[in-house]
N, C-alpha and C positions, 0 to 999 in steps of 0.2 A: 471712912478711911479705907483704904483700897491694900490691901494686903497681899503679901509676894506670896505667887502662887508657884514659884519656879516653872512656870508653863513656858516655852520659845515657838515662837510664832515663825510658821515655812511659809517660804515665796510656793515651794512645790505642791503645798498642800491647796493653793487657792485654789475654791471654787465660787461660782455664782450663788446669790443665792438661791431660794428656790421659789422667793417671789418677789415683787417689785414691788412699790410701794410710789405708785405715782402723784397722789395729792395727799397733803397733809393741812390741817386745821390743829391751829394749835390757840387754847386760852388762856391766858396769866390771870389771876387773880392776885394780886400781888402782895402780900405782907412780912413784913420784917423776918419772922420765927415761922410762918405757917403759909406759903405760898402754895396753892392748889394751881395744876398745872392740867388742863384738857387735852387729853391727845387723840382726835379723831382721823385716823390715817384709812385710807384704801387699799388695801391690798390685790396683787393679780397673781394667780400660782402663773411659772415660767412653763408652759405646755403642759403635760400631764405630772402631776405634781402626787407624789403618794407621802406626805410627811408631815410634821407639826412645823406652827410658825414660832421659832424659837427666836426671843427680844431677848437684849443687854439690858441692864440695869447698873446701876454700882448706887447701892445705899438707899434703894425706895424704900416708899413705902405706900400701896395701891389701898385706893379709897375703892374702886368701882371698876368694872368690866361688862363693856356692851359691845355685842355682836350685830349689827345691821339697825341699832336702835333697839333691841332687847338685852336685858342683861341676861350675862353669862351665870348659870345655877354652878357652884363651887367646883363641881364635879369636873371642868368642861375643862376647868387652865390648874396650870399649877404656879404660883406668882413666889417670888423670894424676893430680898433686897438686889438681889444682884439678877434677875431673871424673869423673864414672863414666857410660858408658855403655852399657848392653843393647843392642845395635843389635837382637833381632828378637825381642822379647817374648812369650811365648802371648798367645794372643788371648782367656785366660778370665783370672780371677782367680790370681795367686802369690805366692808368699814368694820373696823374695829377702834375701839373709845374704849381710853383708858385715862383713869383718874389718879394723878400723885397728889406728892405735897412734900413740899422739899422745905428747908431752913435758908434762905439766905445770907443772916446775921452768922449762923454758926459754920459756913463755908470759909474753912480757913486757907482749904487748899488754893483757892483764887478759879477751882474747875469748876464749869456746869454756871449755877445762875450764883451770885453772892450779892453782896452791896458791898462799896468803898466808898466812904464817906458818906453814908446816905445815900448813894445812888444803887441802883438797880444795875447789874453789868452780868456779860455771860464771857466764859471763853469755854469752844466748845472743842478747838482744835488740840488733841487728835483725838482726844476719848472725852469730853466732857460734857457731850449732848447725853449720854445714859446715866449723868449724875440727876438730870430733871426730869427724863419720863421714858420709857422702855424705846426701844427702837433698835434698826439693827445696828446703827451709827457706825458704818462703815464708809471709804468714799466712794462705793460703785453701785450704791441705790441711792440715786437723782431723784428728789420728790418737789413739787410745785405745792409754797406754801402761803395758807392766808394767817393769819397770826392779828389776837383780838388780845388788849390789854386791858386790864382795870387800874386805876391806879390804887395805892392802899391809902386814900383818904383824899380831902379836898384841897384847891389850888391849880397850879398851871404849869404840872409837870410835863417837862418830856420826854413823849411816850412812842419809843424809836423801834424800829425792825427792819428786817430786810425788804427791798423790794420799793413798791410804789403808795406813799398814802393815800388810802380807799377815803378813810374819812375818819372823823375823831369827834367824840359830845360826851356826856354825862349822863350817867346809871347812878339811880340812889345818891347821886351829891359826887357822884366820885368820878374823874374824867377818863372818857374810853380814849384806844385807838384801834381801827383796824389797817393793816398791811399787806399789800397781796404783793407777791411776786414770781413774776409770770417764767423764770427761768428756771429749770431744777436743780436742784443742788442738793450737794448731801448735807449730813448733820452736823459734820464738821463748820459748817461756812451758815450756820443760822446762828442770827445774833439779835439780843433784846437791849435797851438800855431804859431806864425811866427814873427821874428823878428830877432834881429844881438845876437848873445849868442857864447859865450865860451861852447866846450863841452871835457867833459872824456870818453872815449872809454872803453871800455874792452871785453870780449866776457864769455860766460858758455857755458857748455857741459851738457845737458839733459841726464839723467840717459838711453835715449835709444840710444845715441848718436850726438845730434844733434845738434849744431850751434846755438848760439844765441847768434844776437850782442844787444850789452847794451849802452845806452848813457844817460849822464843827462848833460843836458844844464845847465848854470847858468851864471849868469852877467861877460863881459868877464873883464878877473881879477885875478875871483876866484876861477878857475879853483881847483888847491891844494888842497881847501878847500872842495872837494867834493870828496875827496879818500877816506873818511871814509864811507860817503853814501852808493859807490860801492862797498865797501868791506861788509856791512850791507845786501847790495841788494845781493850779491851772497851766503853770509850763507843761508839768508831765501830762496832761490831757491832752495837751497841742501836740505833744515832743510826740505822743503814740501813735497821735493820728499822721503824723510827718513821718515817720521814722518805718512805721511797721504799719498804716491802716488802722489801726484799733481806733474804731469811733468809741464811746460810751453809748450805753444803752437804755439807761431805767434816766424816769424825768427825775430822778433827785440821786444826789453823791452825798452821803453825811459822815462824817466824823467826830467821834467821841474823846476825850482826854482823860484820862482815870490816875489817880495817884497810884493804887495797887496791882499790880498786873506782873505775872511771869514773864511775860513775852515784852518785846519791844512794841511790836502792834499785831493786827490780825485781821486781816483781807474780808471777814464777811460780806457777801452781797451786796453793796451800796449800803453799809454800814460797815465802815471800818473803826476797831475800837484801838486805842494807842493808849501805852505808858505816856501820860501827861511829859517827860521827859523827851515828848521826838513832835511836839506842839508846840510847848511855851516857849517863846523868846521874848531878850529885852537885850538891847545889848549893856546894857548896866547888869545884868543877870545870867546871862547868857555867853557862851564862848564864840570865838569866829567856829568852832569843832562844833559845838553845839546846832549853830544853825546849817553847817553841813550836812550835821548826822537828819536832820530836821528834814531838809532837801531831799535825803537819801532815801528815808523810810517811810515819807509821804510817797514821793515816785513808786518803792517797792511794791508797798500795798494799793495804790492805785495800777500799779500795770500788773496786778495777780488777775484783773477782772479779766485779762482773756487767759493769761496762763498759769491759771490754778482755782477760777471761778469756771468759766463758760466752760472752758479746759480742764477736767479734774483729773484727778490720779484714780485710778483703778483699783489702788492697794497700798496703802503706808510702805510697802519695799518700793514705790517709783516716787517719793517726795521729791527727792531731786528731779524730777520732771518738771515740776513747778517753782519749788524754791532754787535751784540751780540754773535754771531757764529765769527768773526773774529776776535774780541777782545780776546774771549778763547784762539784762534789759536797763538795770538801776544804774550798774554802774557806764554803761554804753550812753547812757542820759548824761549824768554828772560826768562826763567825758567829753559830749558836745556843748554842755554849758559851762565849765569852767576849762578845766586846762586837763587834754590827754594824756598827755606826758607826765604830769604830776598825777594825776588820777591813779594812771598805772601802779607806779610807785607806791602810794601809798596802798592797795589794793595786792603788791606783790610783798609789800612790807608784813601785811597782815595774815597774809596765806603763808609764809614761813614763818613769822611767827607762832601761830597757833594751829593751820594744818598740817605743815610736813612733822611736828613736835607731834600730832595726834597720827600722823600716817606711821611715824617710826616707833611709835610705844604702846602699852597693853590696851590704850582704847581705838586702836585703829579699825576701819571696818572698810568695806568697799562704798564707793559714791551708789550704788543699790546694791543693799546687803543682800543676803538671801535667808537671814533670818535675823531675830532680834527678842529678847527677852521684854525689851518694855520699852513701845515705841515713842515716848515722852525722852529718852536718851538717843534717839537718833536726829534730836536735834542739834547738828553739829556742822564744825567747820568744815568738814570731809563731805559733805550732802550738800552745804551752801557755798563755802568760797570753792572748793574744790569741784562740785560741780556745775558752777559757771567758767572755770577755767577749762573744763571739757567742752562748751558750749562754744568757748572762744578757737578751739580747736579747730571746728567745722566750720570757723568763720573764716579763719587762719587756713585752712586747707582748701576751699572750694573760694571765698572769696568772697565780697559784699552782694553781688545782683544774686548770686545762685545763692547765697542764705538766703536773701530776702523771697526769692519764688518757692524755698524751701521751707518757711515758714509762713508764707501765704498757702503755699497745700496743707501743712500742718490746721491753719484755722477753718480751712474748709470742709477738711475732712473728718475733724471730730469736733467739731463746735457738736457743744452740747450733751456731749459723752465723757467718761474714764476711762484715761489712756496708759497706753506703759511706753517703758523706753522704746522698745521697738515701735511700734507704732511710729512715736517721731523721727526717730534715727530714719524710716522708714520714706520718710519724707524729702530726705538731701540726697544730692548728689554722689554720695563721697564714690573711692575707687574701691573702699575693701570695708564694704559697713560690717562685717563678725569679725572684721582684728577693728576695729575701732571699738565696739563694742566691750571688748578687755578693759577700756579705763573704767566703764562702770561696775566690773563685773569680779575686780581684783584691787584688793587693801594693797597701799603702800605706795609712795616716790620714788621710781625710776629715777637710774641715774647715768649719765652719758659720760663717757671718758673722751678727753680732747687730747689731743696729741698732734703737735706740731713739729716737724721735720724742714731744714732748709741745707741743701746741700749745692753747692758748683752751679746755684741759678733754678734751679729747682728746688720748689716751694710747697711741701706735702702737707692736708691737715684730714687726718682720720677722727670721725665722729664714732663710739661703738656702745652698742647701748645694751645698760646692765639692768636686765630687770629685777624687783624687790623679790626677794627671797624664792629664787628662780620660776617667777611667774613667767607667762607666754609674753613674748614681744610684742610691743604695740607699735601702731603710726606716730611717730614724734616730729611734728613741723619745726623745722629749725628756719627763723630767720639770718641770716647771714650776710656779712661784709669781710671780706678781705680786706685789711689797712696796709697800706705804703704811706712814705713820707709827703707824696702827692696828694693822698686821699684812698679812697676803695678806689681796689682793682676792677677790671673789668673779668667778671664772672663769667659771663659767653663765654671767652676765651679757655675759661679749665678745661680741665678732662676731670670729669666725676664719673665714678663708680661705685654702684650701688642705692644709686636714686636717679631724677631728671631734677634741674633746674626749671624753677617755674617763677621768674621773676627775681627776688630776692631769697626764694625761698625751697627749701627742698626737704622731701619726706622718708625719716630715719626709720630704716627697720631693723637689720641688726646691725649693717659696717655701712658707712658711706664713707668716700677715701674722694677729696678734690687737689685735683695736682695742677700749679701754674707753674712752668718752665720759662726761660727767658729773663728771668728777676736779677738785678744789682745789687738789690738788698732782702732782708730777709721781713717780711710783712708781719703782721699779727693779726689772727681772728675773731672778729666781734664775732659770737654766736647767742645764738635764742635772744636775736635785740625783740626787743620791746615784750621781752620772758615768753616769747612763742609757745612754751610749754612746758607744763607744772614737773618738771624733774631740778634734781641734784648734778649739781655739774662739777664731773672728778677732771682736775686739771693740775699738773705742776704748779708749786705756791714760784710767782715767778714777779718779783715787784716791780722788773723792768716794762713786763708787761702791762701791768697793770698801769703803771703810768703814763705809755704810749696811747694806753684807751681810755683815758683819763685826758690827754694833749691831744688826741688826734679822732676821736669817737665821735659823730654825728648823732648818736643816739642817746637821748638822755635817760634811757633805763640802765644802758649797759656802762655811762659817766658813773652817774650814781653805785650801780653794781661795782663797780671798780673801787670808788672811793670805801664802800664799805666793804670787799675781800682787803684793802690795803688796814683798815684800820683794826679788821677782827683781825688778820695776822698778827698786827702789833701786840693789840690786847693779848691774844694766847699765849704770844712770846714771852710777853710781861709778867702774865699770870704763872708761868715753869721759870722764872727766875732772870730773865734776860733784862737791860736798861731797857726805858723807853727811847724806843730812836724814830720820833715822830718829827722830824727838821723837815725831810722831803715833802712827807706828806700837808703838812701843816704850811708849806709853802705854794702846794697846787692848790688846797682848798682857800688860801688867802686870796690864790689868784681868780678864783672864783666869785668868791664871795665879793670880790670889788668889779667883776665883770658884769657891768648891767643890762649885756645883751641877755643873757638870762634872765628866766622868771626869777620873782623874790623867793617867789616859794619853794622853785627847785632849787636855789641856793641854799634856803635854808634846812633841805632836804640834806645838801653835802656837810652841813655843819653836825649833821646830830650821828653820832656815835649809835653804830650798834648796839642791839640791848645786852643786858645783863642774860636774858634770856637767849639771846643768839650766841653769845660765847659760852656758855653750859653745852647747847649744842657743841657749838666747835670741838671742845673739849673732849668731849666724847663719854667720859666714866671714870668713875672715882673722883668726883669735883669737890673739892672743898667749895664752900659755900663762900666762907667769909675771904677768900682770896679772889674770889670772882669779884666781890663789890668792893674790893683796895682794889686791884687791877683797875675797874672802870673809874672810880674815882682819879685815881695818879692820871689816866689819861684822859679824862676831862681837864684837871687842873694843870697839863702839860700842856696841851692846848690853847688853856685860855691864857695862859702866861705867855705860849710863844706867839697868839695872833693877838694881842690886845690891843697894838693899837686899829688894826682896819675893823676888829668887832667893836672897839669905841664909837668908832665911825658911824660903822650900819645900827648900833643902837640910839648912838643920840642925832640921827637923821630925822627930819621931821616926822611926825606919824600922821597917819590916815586921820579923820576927824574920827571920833569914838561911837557915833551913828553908825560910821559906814561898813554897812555890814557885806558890799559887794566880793566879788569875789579876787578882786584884784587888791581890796583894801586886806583882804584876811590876808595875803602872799605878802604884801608888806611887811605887818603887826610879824607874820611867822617869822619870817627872815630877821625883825630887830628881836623877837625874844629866843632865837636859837642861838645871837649872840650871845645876847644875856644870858643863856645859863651856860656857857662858856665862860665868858669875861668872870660870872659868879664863884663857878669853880676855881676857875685862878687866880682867885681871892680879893676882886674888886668887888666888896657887899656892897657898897655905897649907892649903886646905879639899884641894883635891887630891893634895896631897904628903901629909896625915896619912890620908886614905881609902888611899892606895896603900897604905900602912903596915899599916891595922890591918882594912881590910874584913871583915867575916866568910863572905863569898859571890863568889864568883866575877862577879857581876853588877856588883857596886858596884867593887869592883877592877879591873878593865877597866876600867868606865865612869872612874874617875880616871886611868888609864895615858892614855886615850886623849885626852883632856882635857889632859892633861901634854905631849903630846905634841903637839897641834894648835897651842898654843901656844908650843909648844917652850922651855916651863919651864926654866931651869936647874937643877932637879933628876928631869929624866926622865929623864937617864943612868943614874940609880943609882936609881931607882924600875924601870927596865926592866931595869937587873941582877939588884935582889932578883927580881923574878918569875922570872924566868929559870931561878935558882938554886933558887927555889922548887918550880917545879914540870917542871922536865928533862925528871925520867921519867917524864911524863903525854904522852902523844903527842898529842892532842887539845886540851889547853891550849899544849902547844909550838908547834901550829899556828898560837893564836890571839896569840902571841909573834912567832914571823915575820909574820904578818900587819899587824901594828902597829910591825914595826919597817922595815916595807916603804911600809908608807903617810905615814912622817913627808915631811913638805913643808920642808927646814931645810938642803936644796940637797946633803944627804951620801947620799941614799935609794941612790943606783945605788952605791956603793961599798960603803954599810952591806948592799943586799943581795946581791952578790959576797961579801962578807966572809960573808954566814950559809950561802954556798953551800957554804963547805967546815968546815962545825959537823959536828958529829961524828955529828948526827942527822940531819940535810939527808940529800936520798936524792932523787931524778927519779925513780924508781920507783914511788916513793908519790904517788900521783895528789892526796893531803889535801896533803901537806906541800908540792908542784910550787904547788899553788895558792893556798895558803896566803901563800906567800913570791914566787913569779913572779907569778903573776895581782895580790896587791894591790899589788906594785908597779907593774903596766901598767895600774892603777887612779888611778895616783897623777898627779894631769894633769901637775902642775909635772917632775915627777921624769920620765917616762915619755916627754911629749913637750917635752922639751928641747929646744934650738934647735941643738944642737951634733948632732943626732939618735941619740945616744949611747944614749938609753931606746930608741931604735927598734931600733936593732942590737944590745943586749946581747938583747932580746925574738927580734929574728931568729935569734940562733943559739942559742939556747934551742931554738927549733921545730925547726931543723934539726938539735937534738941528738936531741930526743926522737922525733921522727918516724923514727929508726930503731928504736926502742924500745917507743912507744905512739904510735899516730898522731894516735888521737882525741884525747888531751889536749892533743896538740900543735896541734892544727886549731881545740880549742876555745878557746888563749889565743891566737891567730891571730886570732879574733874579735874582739881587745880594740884590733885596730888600726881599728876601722870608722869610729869617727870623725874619723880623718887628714886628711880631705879640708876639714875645717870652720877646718882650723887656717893662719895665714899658710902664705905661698910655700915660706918658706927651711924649715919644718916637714913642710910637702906633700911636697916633692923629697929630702929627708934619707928620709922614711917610704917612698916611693916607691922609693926605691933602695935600703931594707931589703929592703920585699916581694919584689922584682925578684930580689933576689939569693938569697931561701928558691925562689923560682918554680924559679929554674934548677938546683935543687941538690935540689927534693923530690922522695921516694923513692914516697910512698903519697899515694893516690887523697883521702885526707881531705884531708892537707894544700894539693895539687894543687888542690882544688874549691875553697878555701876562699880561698887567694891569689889565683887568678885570677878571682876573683869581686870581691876588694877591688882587684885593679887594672885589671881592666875594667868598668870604670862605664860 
């Protein structure tokens, strides 16, 4: 167990180390309770080196110590659980061999090496290579590893590691492997796996021709259920060598599936290991979202191999180098294979959702910190969505050819090294790289003030831009369209000051002012189409507007943007006391939703109501909780009453076959169930009680449970039984059971989810199911932030359950208190005196950073 040390770690303080560590040899011995671990590493001092070689640990405990093949006499190191030190090194080149022995049975944390379900699994990212054997496990000592397994007893396990197999046979009855892999990499990215697995085969041809076999292991079983994986895994091999060059490199790609895991997956060297969750499909099992997310984080962890393998970071302050850089890369993928337009959307939907909420409250940090108490909590939306929207920046500023020659220097120049931001920045074109540099270098969403003017034929529109909490000004690419009743204006013709037009688009520093003269009528400005850049945009609430770029907008980011500024107005009006006067609105989205020039998908993008969570924002402070989810209810159930009949329509329109899991059938299935829980809300159960019934895919079924359930149907009880019953012993569908039974809003949520705590499946161990059933209930506004603060404390002592157990899971639903501070008094001081009381009671460094971050603002 890793205990808070209150130590904070500086960007300023980085040094090198003082030696390099260029091959490593490592042996498993493998057993349940007692795994002996070899670790024969080389050491090189960096020039004249006058100093000891001091290793990480967390939890040894050292069998042996040998120096060049002799062992060390006691006198020579000084070893602790958490530590190894040489005190007086040769001063040339040595091997050093060091003996652990770690428990994998008793690894609850899921860090370092553990077993799930019988298998052998490691995550070593960011600190968990020093839970299995000393080293300096940092990311900027690259080492070339060979790596030899045993298995712990007889049979036809397998016996997986990074890199290329050397070769595999039998010691004593018991089956070996060894692994060589010829690229260095730090200890973050070494990964083991061994155990009895089902595997799927298939092979790729590298654009220069060459051979690579592919496998993903998974529970044997469910084999079938991972042909969609490897059909995911082979576009994004193609899509990288098309798109950016990236061949693959080592002659095998493997991937592993694990029920327990932190993470969603984890990029290791030609072993990628994944939450069974982002593998299995069926679509009997599986959602149209499921095999998205499936698609998304196959591509991620296959395109980390150049930018975050071959490519490393230099230091846990530059993550976003590689996760913010790959995120681009994922979503730039599922952008070219399904639909850009909706891509966006759903990708802007989620970065306001859960990054500008973290950029404006106590966990906000910059996209590279310059310090950090416990780098296991800077895995955040701020480092990954936030910094590939910086990414998209540079794309957006200089253009497609000059990214792409921009990130062809990038691979050139530090293949094979640990890089920092500079460095890549270092690589593009741009016109001001140290004021671009501010988006990584500064917490918080910038916010642009619009201002439109139309006077005697003259047509003024001033952009002026407010930085967060008087930070320096940054570059802000604004995409832009002028609208008349013809179409956009022609932009050549302004007069702008304080930028250059460069196409459709111009670069904001503090004012830019575009003035068109000669006008009949007065225009309206689409700005930041297709979200050109991650700010807050201050503009007059103006509904006329809004409907004009809703009737007249070419851009389906800023349609969509429109429909949802028209509908959170509504909402917030409703929620201070005003009717719902949804007539307008509910008439353009009708006019939509029957328009089949449109995707299904983006229609059904206009049909779904802002969150609960985005109207709390809106709000601003002092929110009552339970007036937030009446508000959203009254205006779902206003809607579905006033479009019922064209959402009858698009619901009982034929549907896709239940196989088809393409991407045109998912836009379909979306569009008739974002009916459906419209039509649901406005009190036609009947389509949703017989979809429960008889779905043939797991997509449409859900989609009716949930439906049933937001409106709290009188027959979800027994609609959320039969599933239950149906699928028990599906762990992956059980999740998405507690999930839904955690989320209902019907005032029982905290009792109903106590009651699934002691199901015969329920398990805190399991990082899916913990989140599944805790996380969506501290998801749940009404339920979670209760006035009796009742959601705040069953949540506190959750953390302080698990935080002896797993810290990180526990630090990560810790996060879900962030926006406490938004909500009235008597909510603030109930949350406050949850926090208070995990502060004083936690054990590990995660939990510790992560509270006293939410309660000193």
């Amino acid at each position: 167990m890793r205990t808070d040390t209150g130590q904070t770690v500086r960007l300023i303080d980085y040094a090198p180390t003082l030696y390099r560590a260029p091959r490593t040899m490592l042996m498993f011995a493998l057993h349940p309770t007692r795994t002996v671990v070899r670790n024969a590493t080389k050491y090189e001092p960096r020039g004249s080196v006058d100093g000891p070689l001091t290793l990480v640990g967390d939890g040894l405990l050292l069998l042996s110590a040998e120096l060049d093949g002799k062992k060390l006499p006691d006198s020579a190191y000084e070893a602790t659980p958490d530590s190894f030190v040489l005190k007086d090194p040769p001063k040339r080149p040595f091997e050093l061999t060091l003996v652990t022995v770690v428990s994998p049975d008793e690894n609850t944390e899921l860090m370092g090496l553990y077993r799930s379900n019988g298998v052998y699994c490691t995550q070593c990212e960011a600190e968990g290579f020093r839970r299995i054997t000393y080293s300096y496990d940092r990311p900027d000592v690259l080492s070339v590893y060979d790596v030899f397994i045993i298995a712990d007893g007889p049979g036809a396990p397998a016996l997986l590691s990074n890199g290329n197999l050397v070769n595999k046979g039998v010691v004593n009855g018991a089956p070996t492997a060894h692994w060589h892999d010829p690229f260095p990499k730090p200890t973050y990215l070494f990964a083991l796996v061994a155990g009895e697995l089902g595997l799927v085969k298939d092979t790729f041809t590298t654009m220069s021709g060459r051979k690579v076999d592919l496998a993903i292991y998974v529970e044997k079983g469910k084999e079938p259920r991972a042909t969609y994986a490897m059909d995911a895994l082979k576009r994004s091999m193609r899509w990288d060598e098309t798109r950016f060059g990236r061949e693959y490199d080592l002659d095998v790609f493997n991937i592993v599936a694990v029920s327990d895991f932190n993470m969603g997956a984890m990029e290791n060297k030609g072993l990628n290991v994944f939450n069974d969750r982002y593998v299995l499909a069926d679509p009997a099992l599986a959602t149209d979202a499921d095999y998205a997310g499936i698609e998304t984080v196959i591509a991620h962890e296959y395109f980390h191999n150049w930018t975050g393998n071959r490519i490393t970071c230099r230091d846990w302050f530059q993550l976003c180098l590689k996760e913010g850089l790959t995120v681009f890369r994922d979503q730039e993928f599922t952008s070219d294979v399904r639909s850009r337009s909706v891509k966006r959307i759903e990708d802007v939907r989620r970065l306001r959702l859960h990054q500008f909420s973290e950029d404006g409250g106590p966990l906000r940090h910059p996209v590279r910190p310059s310090e950090y108490a416990e780098i296991s909590n800077l895995y955040t939306t701020t480092v990954y969505e936030k910094g590939s929207e910086v990414i998209r920046m540079i794309h957006t500023l200089i253009g497609e050819t000059a990214f792409r020659r921009g990130m062809d220097t990038y691979f050139a120049r530090f293949d094979g090294t640990a890089a920092t931001i500079e460095d890549f920045i270092g690589c593009f074109e741009l016109p001001d790289p140290s004021s671009f540099m501010r988006w990584y270098l500064e917490a918080g969403t910038p916010t642009v003030a619009v201002e439109e003017t139309y006077e005697n034929g003259r047509y003024r529109l001033t952009l002026t831009q407010k930085p967060f909490m008087n930070a320096a000004l940054k570059p802000i690419p604004v995409r832009l369209a002028i609208l008349g009743r013809e179409g956009a204006l022609d932009l050549s013709r302004s007069t702008i000051e304080g930028a250059r037009l460069n196409g459709d688009r111009l670069t904001l520093g503090e004012k830019v002012s575009v003035t068109i003269d000669g006008l009949n009528e007065s225009p309206v400005a689409s700005v930041f189409r297709t979200f050109s850049a991650p700010v807050h945009v201050e503009r007059p609430v103006d509904a006329e507007r809004d409907f004009t770029l809703l009737e007249h907008d070419d851009d389906p980011f800023n349609v969509w943007d429109a429909a949802q500024r028209r509908a959170l107005a509504i909402l917030k009006a409703h929620y201070e006391g005003a009717p719902l006067d949804i007539d307008r609105l509910a008439n353009v989205l009708t006019a939509f939703a029957e328009d089949k020039s449109h995707e299904p998908a983006f229609r059904a993008f206009l049909l779904q109501l802002p969150t609960r969570h985005m109207l709390v924002e809106a709000i601003g402070g002092d929110v009552d909780a339970d007036k937030v989810d009446a508000a959203h209810k009254a205006m779902m159930a206003a809607l579905g009453a006033k479009m019922a009949p064209t959402l009858a329509a698009l619901h009982d329109a034929p549907p896709p076959a239940d196989n088809d899991v393409t991407p045109e059938a998912a836009g379909r299935r979306s569009l008739r169930n974002a009916a459906l829980a419209l039509l649901t809300a406005g009190g036609d159960h009947a389509r949703a009680t017989k979809q429960a019934e008889s779905a043939g895919n797991m997509t449409d079924r859900l989609a009716a449970l949930a439906a049933l359930a937001a409106a709290n149907a009188p027959t979800t009880d027994a609609a959320m039984q039969r599933f239950h019953d149906d699928f028990e012993a599906e762990p992956l569908v059980l999740d998405k059971y507690f999930a839904l039974q955690a989320s209902r809003s019907d005032g029982e949520a905290l009792a109903r989810t106590r009651g699934l705590m002691n199901h015969p499946r329920f398990s805190l161990k399991n990082p899916n199911r913990t989140r599944s059933l805790i996380g969506a209930f501290a998801q749940n506004i009404a339920a979670f932030h209760a006035a009796d603060g009742s959601g705040y404390r069953f949540l506190a002592d959750i953390a302080l359950t698990l935080d002896k157990a797993n810290p990180q899971v526990a630090a990560r639903l810790l996060t879900l208190f962030s926006e406490y501070r938004r909500f009235d008094a008597t909510r603030r001081t109930a949350a406050l005196t949850a926090l208070k009381g995990v502060l004083d009671q936690a054990k590990s460094s995660d939990v510790g950073d992560i509270v006293r971050r939410l309660v000193n603002v």
